[in-house]
C-alpha positions in Angstrom: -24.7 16.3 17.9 -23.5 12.8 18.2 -25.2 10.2 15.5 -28.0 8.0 16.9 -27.0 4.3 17.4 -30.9 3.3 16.3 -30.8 4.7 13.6 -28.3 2.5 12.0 -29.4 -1.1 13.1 -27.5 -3.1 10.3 -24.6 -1.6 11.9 -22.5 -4.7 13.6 -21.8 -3.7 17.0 -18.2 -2.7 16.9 -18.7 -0.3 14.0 -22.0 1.1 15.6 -19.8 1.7 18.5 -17.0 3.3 16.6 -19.5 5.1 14.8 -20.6 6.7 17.9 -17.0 7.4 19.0 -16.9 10.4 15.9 -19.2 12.9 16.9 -20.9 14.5 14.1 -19.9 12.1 11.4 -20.8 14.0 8.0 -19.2 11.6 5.5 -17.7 7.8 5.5 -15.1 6.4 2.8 -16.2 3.3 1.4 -12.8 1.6 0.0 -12.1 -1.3 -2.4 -8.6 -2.4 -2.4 -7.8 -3.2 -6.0 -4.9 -5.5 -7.1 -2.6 -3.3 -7.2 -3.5 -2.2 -3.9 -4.9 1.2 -4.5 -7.9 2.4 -2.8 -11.0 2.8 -4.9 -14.7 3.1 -3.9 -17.3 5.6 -3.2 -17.8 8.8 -0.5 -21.3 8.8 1.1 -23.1 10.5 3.4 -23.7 9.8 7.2 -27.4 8.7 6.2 -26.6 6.5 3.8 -24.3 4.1 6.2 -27.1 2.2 6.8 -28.1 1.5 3.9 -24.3 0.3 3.0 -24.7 -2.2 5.6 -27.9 -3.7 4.6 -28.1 -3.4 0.7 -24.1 -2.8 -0.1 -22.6 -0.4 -2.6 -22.7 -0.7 -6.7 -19.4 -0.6 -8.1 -17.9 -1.7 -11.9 -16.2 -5.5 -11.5 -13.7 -4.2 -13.7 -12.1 -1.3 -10.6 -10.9 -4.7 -9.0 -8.4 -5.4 -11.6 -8.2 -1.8 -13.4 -4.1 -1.0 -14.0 -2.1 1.3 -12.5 -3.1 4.1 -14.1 -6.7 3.2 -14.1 -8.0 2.1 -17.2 -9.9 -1.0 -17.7 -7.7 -3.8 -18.9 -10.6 -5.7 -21.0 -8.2 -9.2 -21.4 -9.0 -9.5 -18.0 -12.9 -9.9 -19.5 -14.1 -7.7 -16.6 -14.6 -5.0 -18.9 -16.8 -4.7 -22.4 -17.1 -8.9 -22.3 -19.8 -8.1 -19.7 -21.0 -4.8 -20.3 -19.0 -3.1 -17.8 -21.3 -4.5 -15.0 -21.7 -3.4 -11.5 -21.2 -6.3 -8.4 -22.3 -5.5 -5.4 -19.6 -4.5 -2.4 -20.2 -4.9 1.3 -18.5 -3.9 4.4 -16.0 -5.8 5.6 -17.9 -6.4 9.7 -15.7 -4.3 12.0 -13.4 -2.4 10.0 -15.3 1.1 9.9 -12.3 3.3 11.2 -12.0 7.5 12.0 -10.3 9.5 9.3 -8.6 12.1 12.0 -6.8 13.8 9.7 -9.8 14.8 8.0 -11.1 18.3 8.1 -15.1 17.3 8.8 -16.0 14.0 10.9 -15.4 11.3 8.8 -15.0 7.4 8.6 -13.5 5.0 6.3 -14.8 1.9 5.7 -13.5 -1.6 4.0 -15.1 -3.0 1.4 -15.5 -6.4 -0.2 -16.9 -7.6 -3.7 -19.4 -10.0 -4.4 -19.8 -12.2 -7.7 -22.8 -12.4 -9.8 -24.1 -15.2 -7.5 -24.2 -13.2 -4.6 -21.1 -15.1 -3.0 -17.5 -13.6 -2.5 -15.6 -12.6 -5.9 -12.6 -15.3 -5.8 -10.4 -12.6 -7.2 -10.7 -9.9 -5.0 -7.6 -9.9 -3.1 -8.6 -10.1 0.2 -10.7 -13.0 -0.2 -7.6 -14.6 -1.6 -5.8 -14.5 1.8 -9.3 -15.4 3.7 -9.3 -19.0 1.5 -6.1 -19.6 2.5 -6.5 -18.9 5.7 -9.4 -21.2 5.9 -6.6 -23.9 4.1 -5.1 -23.6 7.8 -8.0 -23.7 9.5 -9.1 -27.0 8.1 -5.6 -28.2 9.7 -6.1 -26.8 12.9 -3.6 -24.1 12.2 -3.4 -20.2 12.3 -0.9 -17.6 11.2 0.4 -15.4 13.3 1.4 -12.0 11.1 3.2 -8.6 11.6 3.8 -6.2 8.3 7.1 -4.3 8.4 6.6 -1.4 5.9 9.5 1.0 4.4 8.8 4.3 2.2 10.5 7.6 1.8 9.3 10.9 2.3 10.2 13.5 -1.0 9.2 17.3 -1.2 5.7 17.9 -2.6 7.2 19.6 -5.5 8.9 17.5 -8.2 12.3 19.2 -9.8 11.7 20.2 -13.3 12.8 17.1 -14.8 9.3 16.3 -12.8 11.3 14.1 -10.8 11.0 13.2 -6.9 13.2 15.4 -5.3 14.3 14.4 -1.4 12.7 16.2 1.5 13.7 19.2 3.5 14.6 18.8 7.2 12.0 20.4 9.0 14.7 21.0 12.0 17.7 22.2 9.6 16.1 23.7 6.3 18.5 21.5 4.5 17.3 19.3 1.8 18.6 15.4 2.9 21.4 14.1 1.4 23.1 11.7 3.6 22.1 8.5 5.0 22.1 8.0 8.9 20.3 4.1 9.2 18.6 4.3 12.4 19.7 7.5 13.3 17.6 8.8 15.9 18.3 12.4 15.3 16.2 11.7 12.1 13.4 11.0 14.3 14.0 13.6 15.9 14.1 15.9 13.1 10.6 14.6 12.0 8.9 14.4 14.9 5.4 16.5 13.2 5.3 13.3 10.9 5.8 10.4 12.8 3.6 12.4 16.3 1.0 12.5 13.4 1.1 9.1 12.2 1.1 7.9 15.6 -1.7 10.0 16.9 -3.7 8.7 13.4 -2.8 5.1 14.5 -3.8 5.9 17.9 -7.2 7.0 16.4 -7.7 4.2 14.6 -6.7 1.5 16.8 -3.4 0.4 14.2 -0.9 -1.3 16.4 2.1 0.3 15.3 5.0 0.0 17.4 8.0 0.9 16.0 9.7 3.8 13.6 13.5 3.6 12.2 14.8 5.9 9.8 16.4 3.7 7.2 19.0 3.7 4.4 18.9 6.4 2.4 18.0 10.3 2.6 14.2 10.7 3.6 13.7 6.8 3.8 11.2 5.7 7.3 10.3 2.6 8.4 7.3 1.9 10.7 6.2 -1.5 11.9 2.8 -3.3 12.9 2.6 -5.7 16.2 1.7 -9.0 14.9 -2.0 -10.2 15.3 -3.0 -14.0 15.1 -5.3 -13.0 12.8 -3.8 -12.6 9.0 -7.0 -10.4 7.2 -7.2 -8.1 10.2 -2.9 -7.5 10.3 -3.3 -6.8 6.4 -6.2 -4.5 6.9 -4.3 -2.2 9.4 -2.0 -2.5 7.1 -3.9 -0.7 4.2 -4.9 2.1 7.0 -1.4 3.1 8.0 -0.2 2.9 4.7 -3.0 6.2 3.8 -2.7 7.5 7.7 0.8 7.8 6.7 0.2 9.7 3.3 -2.2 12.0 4.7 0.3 13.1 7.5 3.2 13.5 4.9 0.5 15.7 3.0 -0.4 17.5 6.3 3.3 18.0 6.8 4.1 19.4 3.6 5.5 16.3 2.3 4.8 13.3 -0.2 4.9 9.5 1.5 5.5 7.3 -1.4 5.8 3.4 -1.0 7.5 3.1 -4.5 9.9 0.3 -4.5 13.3 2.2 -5.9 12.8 6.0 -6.7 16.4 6.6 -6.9 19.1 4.0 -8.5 21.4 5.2 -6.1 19.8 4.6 -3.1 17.8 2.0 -1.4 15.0 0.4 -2.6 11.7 0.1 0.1 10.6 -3.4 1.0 7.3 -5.1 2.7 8.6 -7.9 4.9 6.0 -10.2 6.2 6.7 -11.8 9.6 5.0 -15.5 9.8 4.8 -18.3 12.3 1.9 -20.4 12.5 -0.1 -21.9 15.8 -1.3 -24.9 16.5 -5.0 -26.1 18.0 -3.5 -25.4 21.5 -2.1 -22.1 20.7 1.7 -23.4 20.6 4.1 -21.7 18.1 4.7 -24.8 16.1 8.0 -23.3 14.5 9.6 -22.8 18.3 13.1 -24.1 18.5 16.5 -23.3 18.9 19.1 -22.3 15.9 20.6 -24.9 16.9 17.6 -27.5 16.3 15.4 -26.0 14.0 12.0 -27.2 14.0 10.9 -29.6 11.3 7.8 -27.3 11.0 10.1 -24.6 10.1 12.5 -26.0 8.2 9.7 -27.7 5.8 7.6 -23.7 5.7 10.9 -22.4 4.1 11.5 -25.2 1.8 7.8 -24.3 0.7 8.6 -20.2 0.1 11.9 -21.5 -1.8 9.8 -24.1 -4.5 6.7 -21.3 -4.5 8.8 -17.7 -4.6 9.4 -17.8 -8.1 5.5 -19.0 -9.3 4.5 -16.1 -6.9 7.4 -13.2 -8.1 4.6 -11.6 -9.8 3.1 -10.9 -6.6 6.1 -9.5 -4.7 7.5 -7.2 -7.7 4.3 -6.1 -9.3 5.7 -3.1 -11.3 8.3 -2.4 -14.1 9.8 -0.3 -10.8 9.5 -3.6 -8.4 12.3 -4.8 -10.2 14.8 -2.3 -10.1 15.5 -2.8 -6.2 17.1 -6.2 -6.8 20.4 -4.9 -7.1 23.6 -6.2 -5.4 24.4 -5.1 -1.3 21.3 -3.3 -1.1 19.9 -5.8 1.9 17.3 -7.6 -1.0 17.5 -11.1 -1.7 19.2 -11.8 -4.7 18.9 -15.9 -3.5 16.5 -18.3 -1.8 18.2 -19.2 0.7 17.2 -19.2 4.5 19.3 -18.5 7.8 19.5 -17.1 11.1 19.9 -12.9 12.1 21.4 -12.5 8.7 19.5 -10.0 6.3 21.2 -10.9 2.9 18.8 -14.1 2.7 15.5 -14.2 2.2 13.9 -15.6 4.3 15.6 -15.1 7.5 14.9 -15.9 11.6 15.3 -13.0 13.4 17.0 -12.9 17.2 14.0 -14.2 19.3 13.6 -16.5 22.0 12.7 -20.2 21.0 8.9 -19.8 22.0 8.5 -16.7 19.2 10.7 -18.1 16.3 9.2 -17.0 12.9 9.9 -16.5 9.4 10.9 -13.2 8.2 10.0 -12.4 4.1 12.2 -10.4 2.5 11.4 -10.6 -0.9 8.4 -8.2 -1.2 8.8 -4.5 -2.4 6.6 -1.5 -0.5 4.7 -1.6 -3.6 2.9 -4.7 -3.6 -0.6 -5.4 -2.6 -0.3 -6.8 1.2 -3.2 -9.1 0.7 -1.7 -10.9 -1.9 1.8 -10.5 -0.8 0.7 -12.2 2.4 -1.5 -14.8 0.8 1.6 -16.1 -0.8 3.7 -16.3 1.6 1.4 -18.1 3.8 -0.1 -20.3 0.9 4.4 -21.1 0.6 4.5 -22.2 4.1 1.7 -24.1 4.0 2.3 -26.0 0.7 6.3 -26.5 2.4 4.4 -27.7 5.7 2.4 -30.3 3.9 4.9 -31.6 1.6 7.5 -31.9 4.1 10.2 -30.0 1.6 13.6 -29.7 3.0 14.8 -25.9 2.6 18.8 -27.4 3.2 20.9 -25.8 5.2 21.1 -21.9 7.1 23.5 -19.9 5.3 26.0 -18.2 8.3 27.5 -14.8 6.9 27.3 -13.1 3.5 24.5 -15.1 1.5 25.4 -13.1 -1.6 29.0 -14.6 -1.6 28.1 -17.8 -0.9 25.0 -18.2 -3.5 24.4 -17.9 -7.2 23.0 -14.6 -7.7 19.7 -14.1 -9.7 18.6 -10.8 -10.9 14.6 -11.2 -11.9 13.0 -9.5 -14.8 9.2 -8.5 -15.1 8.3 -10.1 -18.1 10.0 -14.0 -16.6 7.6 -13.3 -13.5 4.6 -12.5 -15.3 5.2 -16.0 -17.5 6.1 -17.7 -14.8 3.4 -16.3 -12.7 0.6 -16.8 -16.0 2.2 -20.7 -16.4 2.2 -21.8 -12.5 0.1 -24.9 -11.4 0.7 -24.0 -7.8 -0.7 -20.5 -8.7 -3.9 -21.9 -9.9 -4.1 -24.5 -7.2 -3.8 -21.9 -4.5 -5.7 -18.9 -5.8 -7.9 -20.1 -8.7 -8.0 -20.2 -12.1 -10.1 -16.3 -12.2 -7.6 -14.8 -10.1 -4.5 -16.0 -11.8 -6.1 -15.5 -15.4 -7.6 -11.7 -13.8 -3.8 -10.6 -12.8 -2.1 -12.0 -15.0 -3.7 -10.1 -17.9 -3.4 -7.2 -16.1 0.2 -7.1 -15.6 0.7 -8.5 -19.4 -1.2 -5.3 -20.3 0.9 -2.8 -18.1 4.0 -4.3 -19.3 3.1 -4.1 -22.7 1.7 -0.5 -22.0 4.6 0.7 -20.0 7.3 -0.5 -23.3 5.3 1.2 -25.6 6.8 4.7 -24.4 10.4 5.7 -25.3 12.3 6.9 -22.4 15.1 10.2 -22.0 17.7 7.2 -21.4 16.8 6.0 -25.1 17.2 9.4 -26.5 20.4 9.9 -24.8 21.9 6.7 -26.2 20.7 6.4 -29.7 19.1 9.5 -31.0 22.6 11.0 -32.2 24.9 7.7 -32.2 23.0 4.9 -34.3 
């Protein structure tokens, strides 16, 4: 029995019609990206949908910065300071989406937090991106964003050292050893996963395009067209990153988007492709390598002055920081240039009309809002300012650059310390984040590791 539009009339019209698109609808996922960009929230009912729409959902203020494990982090003061309180949540207008790979009719549903005034919570990480979005706006500008993400696929079952162990070919029974970069055969080979993922995206109306297998054993990468608008780009985003988990699981198999499960391979990245347009709908960084735009030039020199303040929100985990390692494609510099992947922010082959900015520095693990947030609040600032980025680096940037090798606990000071932090994002969000990476640092040293045993148990 397909649901009854009328009986849903706070529904806006796109998700009534997308409702109507599933028949028999049992159950709808309402989901809160936290800051760390996990998905929390609440399952409800068909019936209740309504509802949703008109009064919201009640959920703790402190799931919006919880850690990664999912405690509260009370320096944050979301926690005991207020009593643990609920805010309300409401849908995000047009992003109710099918969940195909679900065994009953079912939706999922964005969600966004309110504060105790009833106006958006400045923290929550998508309204971060929407305010600087409206920062371009005000100038007559808007980003134009695509999200490149890369992840690996490992066997469901962990060795007995309960680590990730890489997957077996479904076509050769193997388990994957070697690396074949964009070998189609590996494509090939995984056809049920990617078919699935595409068919999910298909679903879901997530305008994928594109699947390379990458660098090491196991390791995918799919991308997303770019959209002219930034929120919408991040929110497919969040829904291929779980189509693509629920297919691995469907397949047998475990998607993860950690940024360096093995020290020997390659780390995963989230590269953010920018360019901005103007009032008229002209690409304002178009131009030739040859006579880069000043628009361009100045967005880069912004990303170089703004990358470090903003670390903290590319390499968010102890992990995050294990992929900047040397010939392993990640920018270990902040230097700019054309078709070259050892910089970081590099122009990729295009014609003059679609030149844009491609961000390198970003791990798979980072929350997309905020990732994106700061590397459009970078251009911006650079765009403004008029900062000059210097010259494009031609060949190996690592040879021709001082190498820097960041830690986690320099990127949460900086990140804790930075004016242009605070002047971009707020005073809430950079105290909220802050304290929440302080307390998974500080949480994460606190256990002594097989590595430590091995070196010092019998020797000192």
């Amino acid at each position: 029995m397909r649901p009854d539009h009328d009986a849903a009339p706070h529904l806006p019209a796109d998700d009534a019609a997308t409702l109507a698109s599933i028949p028999d609808c049992e159950q709808i996922d309402l989901l809160l990206p936290d800051m760390n960009g996990l998905l929390r929230g609440k399952r409800v009912t068909r019936d209740a949908l309504d509802k949703v729409y008109r009064d919201g959902v009640c959920l703790p203020m402190s799931l919006i910065a919880t850690d990664i494990t999912g405690n509260t982090v009370e320096e944050t003061g979301l926690g005991y300071d207020i009593g643990d309180e609920d805010r309300i949540c409401r849908p995000v207008p047009g992003s109710l989406r099918p969940v195909p790979w679900s065994p009953r009719p079912a939706a999922q549903l964005l969600l966004s937090m309110e504060d105790a005034q009833g106006g958006m919570f400045e923290a929550n990480p998508r309204e971060v991106l929407k305010r600087v979005l409206e920062r371009y706006a005000a100038r007559g500008l808007k980003p134009v964003v695509a999200v490149e993400l890369e992840f690996y696929l490992f066997d469901q079952r962990m060795d007995d050292a309960g680590r990730p162990r890489t997957s077996i070919n479904p076509a050769t029974g193997q388990r994957n050893t070697s690396t074949q970069v964009y070998y189609m055969e590996d494509l090939n080979d995984y056809r049920g996963f990617t078919d699935a993922v595409a068919a999910a995206c298909r679903a879901q109306r997530i305008p994928a395009d594109t699947a390379v297998a990458e660098y090491a054993p196991g390791q995918f990468e799919i991308n997303l067209k770019h959209r002219d608008d930034a929120l919408l780009a991040c929110d497919d985003a969040i829904y291929l990153k779980r189509a693509i988990k629920a297919a691995a699981q469907q397949q047998g198999l475990m998607a993860s988007f950690m940024a360096k499960p093995f020290a020997d391979q390659a780390g995963s990245g989230m590269h953010i492709h920018a360019s901005v347009l103007d009032a008229d709908g002209r690409n304002i960084f178009a131009s030739s390598p040859s006579a880069p735009a000043d628009a361009l030039k100045h967005a880069i020199g912004g990303l170089q002055r703004s990358d470090q303040d903003a670390l903290l929100l590319f390499a968010p985990h102890a992990n995050s920081y294990r992929r900047f390692v040397l010939n392993a494609f990640v920018p270990l510099n902040d230097v700019w240039g054309y078709n070259n992947r050892t910089v970081a922010m590099r122009i990729p082959h295009s014609d003059e009309a679609n030149t844009r900015i491609e961000h390198r520095i970003a791990g798979a693990d980072a929350n997309i809002y905020l990732v994106t947030a700061a590397v459009l609040a970078g251009m911006l600032h650079g765009i403004e300012q008029g900062f000059d980025p210097g010259p494009p680096i031609t060949g190996n940037a690592y040879d021709q650059t001082e190498i820097r090798t960041p830690y986690w606990r320099e990127a949460i000071a900086s990140f804790m310390e930075s004016e242009f932090i605070r002047e971009q994002f707020g005073e809430s969000f950079r105290h909220i984040y802050g304290q929440q990476k302080l307390k998974e640092m500080h949480s994460f040293y606190t256990e002594v590791t097989d590595l430590e045993y091995a070196w010092y148990l019998r020797s000192v």
